[in-house]
C-alpha positions in Angstrom: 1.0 -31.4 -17.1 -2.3 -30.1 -17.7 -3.7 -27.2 -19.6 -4.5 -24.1 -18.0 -7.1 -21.3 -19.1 -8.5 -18.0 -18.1 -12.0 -18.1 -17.9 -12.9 -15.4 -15.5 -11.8 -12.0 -14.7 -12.0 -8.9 -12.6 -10.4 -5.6 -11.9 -11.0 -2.5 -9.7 -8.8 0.6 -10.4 -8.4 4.5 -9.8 -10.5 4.8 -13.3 -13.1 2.3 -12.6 -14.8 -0.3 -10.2 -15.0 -3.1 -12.5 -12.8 -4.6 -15.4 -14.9 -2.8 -18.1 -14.5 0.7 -16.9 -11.5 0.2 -16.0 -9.9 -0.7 -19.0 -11.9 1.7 -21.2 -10.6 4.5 -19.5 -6.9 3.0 -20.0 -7.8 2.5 -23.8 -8.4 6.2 -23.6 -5.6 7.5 -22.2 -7.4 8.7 -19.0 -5.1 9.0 -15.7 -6.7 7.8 -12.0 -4.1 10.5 -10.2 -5.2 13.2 -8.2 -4.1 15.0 -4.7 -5.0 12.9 -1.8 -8.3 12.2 -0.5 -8.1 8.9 1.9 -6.0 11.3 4.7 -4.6 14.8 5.2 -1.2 14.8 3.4 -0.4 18.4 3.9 2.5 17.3 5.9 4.2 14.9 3.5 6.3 16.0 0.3 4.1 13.8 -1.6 0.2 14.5 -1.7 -0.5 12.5 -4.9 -1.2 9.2 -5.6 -4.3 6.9 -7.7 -7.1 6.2 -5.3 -10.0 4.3 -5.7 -12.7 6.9 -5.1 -16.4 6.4 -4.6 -15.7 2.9 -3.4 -18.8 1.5 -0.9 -17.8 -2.2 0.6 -20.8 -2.7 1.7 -21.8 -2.9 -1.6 -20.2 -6.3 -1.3 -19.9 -7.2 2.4 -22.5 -7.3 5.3 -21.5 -4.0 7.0 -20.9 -5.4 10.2 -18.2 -7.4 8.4 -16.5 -4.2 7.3 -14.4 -2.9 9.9 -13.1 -6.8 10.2 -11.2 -6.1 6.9 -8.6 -4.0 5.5 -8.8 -2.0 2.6 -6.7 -4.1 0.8 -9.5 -6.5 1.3 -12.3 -5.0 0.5 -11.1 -4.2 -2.6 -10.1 -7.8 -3.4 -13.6 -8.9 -2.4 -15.1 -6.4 -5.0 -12.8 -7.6 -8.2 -13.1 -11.5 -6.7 -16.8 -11.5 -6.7 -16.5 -9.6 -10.3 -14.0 -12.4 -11.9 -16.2 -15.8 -10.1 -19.5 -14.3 -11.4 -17.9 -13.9 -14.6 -16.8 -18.0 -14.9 -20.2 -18.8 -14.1 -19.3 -21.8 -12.1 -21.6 -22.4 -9.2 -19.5 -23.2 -6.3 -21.0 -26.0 -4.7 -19.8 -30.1 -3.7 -17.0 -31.7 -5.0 -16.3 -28.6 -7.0 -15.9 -26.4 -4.1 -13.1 -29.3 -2.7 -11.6 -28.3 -6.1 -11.7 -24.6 -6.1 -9.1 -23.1 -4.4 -7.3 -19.2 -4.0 -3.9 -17.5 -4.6 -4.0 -14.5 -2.8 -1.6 -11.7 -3.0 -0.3 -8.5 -1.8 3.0 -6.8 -1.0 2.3 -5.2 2.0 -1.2 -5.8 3.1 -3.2 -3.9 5.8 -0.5 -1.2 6.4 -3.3 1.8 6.8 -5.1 -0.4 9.7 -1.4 -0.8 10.9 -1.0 2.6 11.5 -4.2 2.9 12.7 -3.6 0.5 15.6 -0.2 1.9 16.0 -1.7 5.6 17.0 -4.1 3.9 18.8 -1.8 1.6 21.3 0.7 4.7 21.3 -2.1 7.2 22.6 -4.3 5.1 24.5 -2.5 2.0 25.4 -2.4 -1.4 24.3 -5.6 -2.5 25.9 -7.3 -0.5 23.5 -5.9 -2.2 20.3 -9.3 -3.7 18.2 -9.5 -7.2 18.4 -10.0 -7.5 14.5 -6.4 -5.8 14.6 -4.5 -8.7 13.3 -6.7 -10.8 11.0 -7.5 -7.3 9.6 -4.2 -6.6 8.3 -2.5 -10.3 7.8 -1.7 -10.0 3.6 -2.5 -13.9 3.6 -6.4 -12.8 4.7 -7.2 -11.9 1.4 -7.3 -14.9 0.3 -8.9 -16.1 3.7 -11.8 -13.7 3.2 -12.4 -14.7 -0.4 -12.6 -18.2 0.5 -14.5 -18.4 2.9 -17.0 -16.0 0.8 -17.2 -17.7 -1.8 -16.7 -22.0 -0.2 -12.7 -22.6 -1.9 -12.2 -25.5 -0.3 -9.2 -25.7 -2.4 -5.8 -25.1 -1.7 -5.4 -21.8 0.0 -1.9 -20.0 -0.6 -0.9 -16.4 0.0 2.6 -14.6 -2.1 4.0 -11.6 -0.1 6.7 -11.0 -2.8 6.3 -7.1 -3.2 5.7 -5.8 -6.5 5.9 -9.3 -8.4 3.4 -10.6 -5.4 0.2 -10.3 -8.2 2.3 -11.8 -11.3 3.8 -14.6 -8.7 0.1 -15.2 -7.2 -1.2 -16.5 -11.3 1.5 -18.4 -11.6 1.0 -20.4 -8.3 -2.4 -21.0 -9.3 -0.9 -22.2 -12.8 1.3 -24.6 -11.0 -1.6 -25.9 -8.7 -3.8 -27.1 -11.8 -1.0 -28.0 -13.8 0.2 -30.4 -10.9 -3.4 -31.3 -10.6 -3.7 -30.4 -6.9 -7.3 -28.3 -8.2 -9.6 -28.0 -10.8 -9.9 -24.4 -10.7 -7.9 -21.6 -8.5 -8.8 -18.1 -8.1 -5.3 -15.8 -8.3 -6.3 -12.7 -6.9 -3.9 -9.8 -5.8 -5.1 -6.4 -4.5 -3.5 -3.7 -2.4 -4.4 -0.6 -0.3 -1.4 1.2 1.0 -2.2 4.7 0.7 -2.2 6.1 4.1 0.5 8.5 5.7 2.7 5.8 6.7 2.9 4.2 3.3 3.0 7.5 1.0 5.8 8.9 3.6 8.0 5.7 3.9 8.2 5.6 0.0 9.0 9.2 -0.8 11.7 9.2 2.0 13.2 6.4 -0.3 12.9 9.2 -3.0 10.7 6.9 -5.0 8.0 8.5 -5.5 7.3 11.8 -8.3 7.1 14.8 -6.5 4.9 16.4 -9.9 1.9 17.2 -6.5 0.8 20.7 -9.0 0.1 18.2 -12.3 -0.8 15.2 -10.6 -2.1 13.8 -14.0 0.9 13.7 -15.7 3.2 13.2 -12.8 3.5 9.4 -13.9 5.3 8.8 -17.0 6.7 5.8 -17.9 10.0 5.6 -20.4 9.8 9.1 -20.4 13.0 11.3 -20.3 11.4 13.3 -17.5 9.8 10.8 -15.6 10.7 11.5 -11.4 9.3 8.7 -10.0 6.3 6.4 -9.6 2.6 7.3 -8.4 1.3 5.0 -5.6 -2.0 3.1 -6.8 -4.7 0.9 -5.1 -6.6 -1.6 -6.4 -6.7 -5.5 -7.5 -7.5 -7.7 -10.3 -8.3 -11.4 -10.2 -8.3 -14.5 -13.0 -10.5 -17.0 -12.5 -7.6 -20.3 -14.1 -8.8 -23.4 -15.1 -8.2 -26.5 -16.4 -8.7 -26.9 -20.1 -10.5 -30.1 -20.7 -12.7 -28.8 -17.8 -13.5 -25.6 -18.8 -14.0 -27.0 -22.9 -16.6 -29.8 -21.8 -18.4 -27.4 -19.8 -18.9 -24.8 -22.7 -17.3 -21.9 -20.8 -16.1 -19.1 -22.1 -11.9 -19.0 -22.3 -9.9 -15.5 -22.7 -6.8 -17.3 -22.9 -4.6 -19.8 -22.5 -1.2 -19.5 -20.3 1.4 -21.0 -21.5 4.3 -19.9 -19.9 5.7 -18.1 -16.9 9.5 -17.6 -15.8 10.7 -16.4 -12.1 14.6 -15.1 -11.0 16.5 -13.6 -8.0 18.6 -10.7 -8.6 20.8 -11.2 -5.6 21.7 -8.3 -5.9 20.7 -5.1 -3.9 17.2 -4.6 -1.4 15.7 -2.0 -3.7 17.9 -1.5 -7.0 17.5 -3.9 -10.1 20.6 -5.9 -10.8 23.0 -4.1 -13.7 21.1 -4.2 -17.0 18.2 -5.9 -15.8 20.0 -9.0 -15.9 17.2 -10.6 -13.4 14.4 -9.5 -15.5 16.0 -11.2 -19.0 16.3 -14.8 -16.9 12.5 -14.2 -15.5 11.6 -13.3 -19.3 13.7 -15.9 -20.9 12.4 -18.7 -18.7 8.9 -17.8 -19.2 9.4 -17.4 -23.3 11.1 -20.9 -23.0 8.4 -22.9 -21.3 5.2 -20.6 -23.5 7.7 -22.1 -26.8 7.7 -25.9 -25.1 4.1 -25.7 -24.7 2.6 -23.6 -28.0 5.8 -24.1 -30.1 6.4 -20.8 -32.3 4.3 -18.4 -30.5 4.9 -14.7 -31.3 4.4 -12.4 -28.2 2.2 -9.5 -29.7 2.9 -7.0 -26.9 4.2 -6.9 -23.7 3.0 -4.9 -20.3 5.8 -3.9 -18.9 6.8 -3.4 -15.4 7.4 0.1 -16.5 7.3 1.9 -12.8 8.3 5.5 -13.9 11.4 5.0 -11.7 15.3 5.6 -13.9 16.4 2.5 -13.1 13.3 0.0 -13.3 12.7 1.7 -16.5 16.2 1.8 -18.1 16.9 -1.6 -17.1 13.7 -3.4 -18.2 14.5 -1.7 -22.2 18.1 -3.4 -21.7 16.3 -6.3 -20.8 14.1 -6.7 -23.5 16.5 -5.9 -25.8 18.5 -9.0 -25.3 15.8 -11.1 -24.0 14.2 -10.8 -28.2 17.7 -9.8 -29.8 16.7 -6.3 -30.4 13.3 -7.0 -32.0 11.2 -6.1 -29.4 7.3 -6.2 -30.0 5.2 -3.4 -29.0 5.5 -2.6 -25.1 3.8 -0.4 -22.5 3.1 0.4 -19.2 -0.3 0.9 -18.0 0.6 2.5 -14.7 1.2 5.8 -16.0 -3.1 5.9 -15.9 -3.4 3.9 -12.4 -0.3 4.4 -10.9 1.8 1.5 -9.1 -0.1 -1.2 -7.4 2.6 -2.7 -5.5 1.6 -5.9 -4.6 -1.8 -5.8 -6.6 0.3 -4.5 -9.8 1.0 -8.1 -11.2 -2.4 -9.1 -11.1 -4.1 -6.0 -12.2 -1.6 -6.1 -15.1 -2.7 -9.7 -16.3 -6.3 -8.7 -16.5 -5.0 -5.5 -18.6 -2.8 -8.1 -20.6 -5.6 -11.0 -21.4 -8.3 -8.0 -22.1 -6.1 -6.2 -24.4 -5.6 -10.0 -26.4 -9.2 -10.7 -26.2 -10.0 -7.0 -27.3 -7.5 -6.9 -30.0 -6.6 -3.4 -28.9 -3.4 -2.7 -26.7 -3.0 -0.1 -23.9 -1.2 3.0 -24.6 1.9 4.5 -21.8 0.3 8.1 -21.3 2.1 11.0 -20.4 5.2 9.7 -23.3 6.4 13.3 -24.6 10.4 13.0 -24.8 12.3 10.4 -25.3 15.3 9.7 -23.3 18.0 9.7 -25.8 20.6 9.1 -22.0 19.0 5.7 -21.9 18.3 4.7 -25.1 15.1 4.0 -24.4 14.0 3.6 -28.2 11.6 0.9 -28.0 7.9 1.2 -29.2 6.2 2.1 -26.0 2.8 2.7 -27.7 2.8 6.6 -26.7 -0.9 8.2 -25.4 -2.6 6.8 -28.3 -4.0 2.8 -27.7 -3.5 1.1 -30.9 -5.4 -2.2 -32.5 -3.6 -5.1 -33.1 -4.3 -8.8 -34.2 -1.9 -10.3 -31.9 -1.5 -14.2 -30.5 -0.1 -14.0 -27.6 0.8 -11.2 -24.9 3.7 -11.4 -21.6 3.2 -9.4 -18.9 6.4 -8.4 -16.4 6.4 -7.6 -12.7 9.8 -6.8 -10.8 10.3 -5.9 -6.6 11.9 -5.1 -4.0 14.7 -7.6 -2.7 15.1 -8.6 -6.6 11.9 -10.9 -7.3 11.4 -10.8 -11.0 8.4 -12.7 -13.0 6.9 -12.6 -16.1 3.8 -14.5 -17.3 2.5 -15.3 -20.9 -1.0 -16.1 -22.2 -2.0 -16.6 -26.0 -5.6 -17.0 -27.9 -7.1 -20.4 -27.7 
């Protein structure tokens, strides 16, 4: 099995356009929540959620190409471009045979969905745009980024809703470690803010209802918390094979060493009892990170950490047993850019490999009152971001239908 490394990244968030920004304003304890802009939500129960705002694609994409692309699309397109110029590999020959693209989203092109829904509904089906379909196909993320920037290289596409990001790196892992490519782009991005999206979800009850503090309406762990926030945006990790990237002279974030995956078979939407999927995700990805960096200490862990009871309440009781009550230093990031879906995994492996390179770990804002209920006692980092010479770094996604993952890099 080969060695894989990170040795390229990129992010767009609610609090900034590139990785940078976007995880300086986390370190601060800044939130990307405000009311609505992207439609009129007057007529929903929920008008909040974590947009990305001043966002121009055709600062990335001929504008002609534009309306051939979903949000969700655009938005990977910006953070891929950010993580590939980042590697500094020039994509060209046999490499570009060798480069290939993991691609993720939960839901995909769900606004230009609706779109084309009102559209057939009003003025028939002969009026449906052409670009319709490829527009809004979740696996054309990874379509459009290949063919933007020549991966030649294997071409895959994970649908598996909130773990989609976390599932989309460790396909890539598995591609280089297999040695079916020399370097794979995992990208995962979502745009699912639009009536449809923000309305199905709070008629789940999902979502918080805080629309008159939107800022502090997502609060992960905390006693109060009500929900989660929806979020846009995507983050992408340029993986690589070590001996590759070494004898090239490239700069290398991190190593990943492990990564762990689980079924709750249990219930479409609620975790399984105690978070009993999440530990065997956990505990399969501490076990291979052990097997292949023997004694590794995890430093700090993003959690899933959705602002949801259960997800929440669970994922403590989780990580609890999963390191026998001595649990390192854990938070949740989307309390400052809301939940991702889809793009949440990879988004959150950016935030994790920054905060080891950075030796500075992410804070979970809006942490006021414990939930004694729960027993949610861990050491969730609260509003303050904290330094920290650490070695290694999990990050956890769960979703929908009980698709758990967690992923672990270390220094190099």
């Amino acid at each position: 099995m080969k060695r894989v490394v990170v040795t390229g990244l990129g992010m767009i968030t609610a609090l900034g356009r590139d990785r940078a920004s976007s995880f300086d304003a986390i370190i601060e304890g800044k939130s990307g929540v405000s009311t609505i802009t992207l439609f009129d939500p007057s007529r929903l129960s929920v008008t909040i959620a974590a947009e990305v705002k001043g966002f121009d694609p055709t600062e990335i994409m001929d504008p002609k190409e534009v309306k051939k692309a979903d949000r969700f699309i655009q938005l990977g397109l910006k953070c891929a471009k950010e993580a590939i110029e980042d590697c500094g590999l020039k994509i060209e020959g046999e490499l570009s045979d060798r480069f290939g693209v993991s691609a993720a989203a939960g839901i995909g092109g769900l606004p230009r969905i609706e779109e084309q829904s009102i559209v057939c509904g009003e003025k028939g089906p002969k009026r449906i745009s052409p670009f319709f379909i490829p527009s809004a196909l979740a696996n054309m993320l990874g379509g459009f980024v290949s063919i933007e920037h020549k991966l030649k290289g294997p071409n895959l596409a994970c649908v598996t809703a909130c773990t989609a990001g976390l599932h989309a790196v460790s396909e890539a892992y598995k591609t280089i470690a297999l040695d079916g490519a020399d370097v794979m782009l995992a990208i995962a991005a979502e745009a699912a803010i639009c009536e449809v999206g923000i309305g199905g979800f709070a008629a789940m009850r999902a979502l918080s209802t805080r629309n008159d503090d939107p800022q502090r309406a997502s609060r992960p762990f905390d006693r109060d918390r009500d929900g989660f926030v929806m979020g846009e945006g995507g983050g992408a990790l340029v993986l690589e094979e070590y001996e590759r990237a070494k004898k090239r002279g490239a700069k290398i974030y991190a190593e990943m060493i492990g990564f762990g995956e689980s079924g709750d078979a249990n219930h479409i939407t609620t975790p399984a009892p105690e978070g009993e999927g999440a530990y065997r995700a956990m505990k399969a990805a501490l076990k291979m990170a052990d097997k292949n960096a023997p004694n590794v200490k995890i430093g700090y862990i993003n959690a899933h950490g959705t602002s949801t009871v259960y997800n929440d309440w669970y994922e403590t009781l989780a990580l609890k047993k999963v390191f026998n009550g001595d649990v390192p230093q854990v938070s949740s990031t989307k309390g400052a850019i809301g939940h991702c879906l889809g793009a949440a995994g990879g988004i959150e492996a950016v935030i994790a490999v920054t905060a080891l390179e950075r030796g500075v770990l992410p804070p979970t804002i809006n942490y006021e009152n414990r939930d004694t209920e729960h027993n949610l006692d861990l050491d969730y980092i609260p509003n303050v971001a904290r330094n920290a010479k650490i070695e290694a770094v999990m990050s956890n996604n769960f979703g929908f239908g009980g698709t758990n993952g967690a992923i672990v890099f270390k220094k190099v």
